[in-house]
C-alpha positions in Angstrom: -34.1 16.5 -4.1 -34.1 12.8 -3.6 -33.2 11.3 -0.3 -30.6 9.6 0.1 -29.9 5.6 0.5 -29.1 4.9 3.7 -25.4 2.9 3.3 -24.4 0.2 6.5 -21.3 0.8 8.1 -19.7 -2.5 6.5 -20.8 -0.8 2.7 -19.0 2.5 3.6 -15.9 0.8 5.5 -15.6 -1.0 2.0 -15.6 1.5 0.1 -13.1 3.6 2.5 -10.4 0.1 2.0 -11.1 0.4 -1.6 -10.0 3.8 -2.1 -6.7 3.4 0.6 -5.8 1.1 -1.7 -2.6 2.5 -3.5 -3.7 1.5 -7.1 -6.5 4.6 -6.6 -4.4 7.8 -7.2 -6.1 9.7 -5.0 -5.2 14.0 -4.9 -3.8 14.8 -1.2 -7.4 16.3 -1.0 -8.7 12.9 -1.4 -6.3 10.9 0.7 -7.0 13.7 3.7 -11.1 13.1 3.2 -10.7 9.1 3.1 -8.3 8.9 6.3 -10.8 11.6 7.7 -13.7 9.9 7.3 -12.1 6.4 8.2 -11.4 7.7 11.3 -15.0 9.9 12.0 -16.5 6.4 11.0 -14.5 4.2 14.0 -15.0 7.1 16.4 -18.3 8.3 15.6 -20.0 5.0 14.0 -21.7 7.8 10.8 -21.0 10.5 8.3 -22.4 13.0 7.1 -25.5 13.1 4.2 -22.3 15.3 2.3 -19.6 13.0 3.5 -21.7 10.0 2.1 -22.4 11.5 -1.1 -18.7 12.7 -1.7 -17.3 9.1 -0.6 -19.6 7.7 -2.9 -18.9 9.7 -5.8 -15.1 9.4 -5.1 -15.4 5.2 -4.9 -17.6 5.3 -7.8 -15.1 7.3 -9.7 -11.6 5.8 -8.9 -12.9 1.8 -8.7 -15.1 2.0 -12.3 
């Protein structure tokens, strides 16, 4: 298994605003795991390896 990139906290912020962003039409699954993670990412400063990889997937698929 590849590892990982390793994303700042300014990349993963941005891609957390992106996907707020009304226009997404997120599932309430989705909107729960972005405001999660928005918040685990002010209080904690990381994610996950998982949480990464799902936010990524999820901004990669709502914003193409």
């Amino acid at each position: 298994m590849a590892a990982m990139p390793a994303y700042s906290d300014v990349v993963l912020r941005s891609w957390i605003d992106a996907l707020k962003m009304p226009s997404k039409m997120l599932t309430d699954w989705e909107e729960r795991f972005v405001a999660s993670v928005s918040v685990q990412l002010e209080l904690r400063g990381s994610l996950s390896p998982k949480q990464v990889e799902t936010l990524e997937r999820m901004y990669a698929e709502k914003t193409a």
